[in-house]
C-alpha positions as CSV (number, residue, x, y, z in Angstrom):
1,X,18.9,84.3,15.2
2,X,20.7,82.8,18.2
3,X,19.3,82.7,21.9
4,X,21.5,86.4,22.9
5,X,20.3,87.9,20.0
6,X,16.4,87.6,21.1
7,X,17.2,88.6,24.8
8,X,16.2,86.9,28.2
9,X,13.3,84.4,27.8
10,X,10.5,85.4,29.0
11,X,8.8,82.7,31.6
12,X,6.2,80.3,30.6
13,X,4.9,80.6,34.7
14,X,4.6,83.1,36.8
15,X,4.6,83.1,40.9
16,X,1.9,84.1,42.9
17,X,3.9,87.4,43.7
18,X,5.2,87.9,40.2
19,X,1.6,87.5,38.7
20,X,0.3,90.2,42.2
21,X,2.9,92.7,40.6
22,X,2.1,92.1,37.1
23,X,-1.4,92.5,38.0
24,X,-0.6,95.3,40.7
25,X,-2.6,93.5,43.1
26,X,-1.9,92.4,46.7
27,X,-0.3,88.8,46.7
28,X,-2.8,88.0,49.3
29,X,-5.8,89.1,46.7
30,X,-4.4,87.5,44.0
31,X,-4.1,84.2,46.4
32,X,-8.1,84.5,47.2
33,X,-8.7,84.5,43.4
34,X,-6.4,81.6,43.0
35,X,-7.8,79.2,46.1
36,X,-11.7,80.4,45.1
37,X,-11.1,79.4,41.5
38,X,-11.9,82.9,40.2
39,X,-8.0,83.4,38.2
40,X,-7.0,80.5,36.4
41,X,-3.4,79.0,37.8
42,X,-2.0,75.8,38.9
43,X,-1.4,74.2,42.3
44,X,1.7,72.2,42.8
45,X,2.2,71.4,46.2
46,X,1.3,74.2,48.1
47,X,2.3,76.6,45.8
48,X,0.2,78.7,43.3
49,X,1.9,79.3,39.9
50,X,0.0,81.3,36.8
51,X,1.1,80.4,33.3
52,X,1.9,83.4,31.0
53,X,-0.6,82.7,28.5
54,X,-3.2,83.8,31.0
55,X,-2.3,87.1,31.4
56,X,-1.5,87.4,27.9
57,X,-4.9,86.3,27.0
58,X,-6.8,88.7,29.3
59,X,-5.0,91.5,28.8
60,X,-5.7,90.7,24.9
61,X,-9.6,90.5,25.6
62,X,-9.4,93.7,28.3
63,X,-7.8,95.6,24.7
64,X,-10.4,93.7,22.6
65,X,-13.4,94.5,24.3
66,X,-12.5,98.0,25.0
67,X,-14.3,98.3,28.7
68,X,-13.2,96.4,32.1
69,X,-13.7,92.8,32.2
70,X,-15.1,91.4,35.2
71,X,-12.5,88.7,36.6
72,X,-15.2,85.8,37.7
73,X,-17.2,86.1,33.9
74,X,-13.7,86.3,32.0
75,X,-12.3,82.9,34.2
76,X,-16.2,80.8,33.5
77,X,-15.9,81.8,29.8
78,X,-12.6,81.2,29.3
79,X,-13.3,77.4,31.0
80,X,-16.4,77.1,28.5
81,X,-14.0,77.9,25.4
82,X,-11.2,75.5,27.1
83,X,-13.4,72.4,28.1
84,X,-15.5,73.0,24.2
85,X,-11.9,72.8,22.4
86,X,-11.0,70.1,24.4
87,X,-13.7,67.8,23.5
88,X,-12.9,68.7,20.0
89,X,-9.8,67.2,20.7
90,X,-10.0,63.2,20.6
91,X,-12.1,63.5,17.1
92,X,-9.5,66.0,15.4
93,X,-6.7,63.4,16.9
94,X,-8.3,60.5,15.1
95,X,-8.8,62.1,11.8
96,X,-5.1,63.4,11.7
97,X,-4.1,59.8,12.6
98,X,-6.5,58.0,9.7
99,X,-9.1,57.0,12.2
100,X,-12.9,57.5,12.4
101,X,-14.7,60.5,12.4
């Protein structure tokens, strides 16, 4: 299947104001989430981007758990699932590579 035949790509990142109208929030509410740490995104510069896979991945556990999510519990357990299969990480590298472990 060539690149026309699957349509526009979709982005891997999202601006502050595409994410706010995504989300259909106010940029500048979305921007308090993003400087307090409360949304997961990315600071370069002095810009705030949101990768894709963020939203995709709440609005996957709003539709598994059936019931509202609360924003700040969502963003610490999604950290706590990131930072444990990170440290997973260096061990599963090793093994794949014929090292220890």
């Amino acid at each position: 299947m060539s690149i026309a035949e699957r349509g526009p790509a979709r982005p891997s990142f999202y601006t502050a104001a595409e994410t706010a109208e995504i989300l259909r929030l106010d940029e500048s509410t979305l921007y308090r989430h993003l400087r307090s740490g409360s949304f997961p995104g990315v600071k370069i510069g002095g810009r705030y981007v949101v990768p894709s896979a963020v939203i995709d991945r709440l609005v996957d556990d709003v539709l598994v758990t059936g019931r509202c999510v609360d924003l700040g519990a969502w963003t610490e357990e999604w950290r706590r699932q990131q930072a444990t299969a990170s440290a997973a990480l260096p061990g599963a590298i090793a093994r794949l590579a014929g090292g220890g472990a």
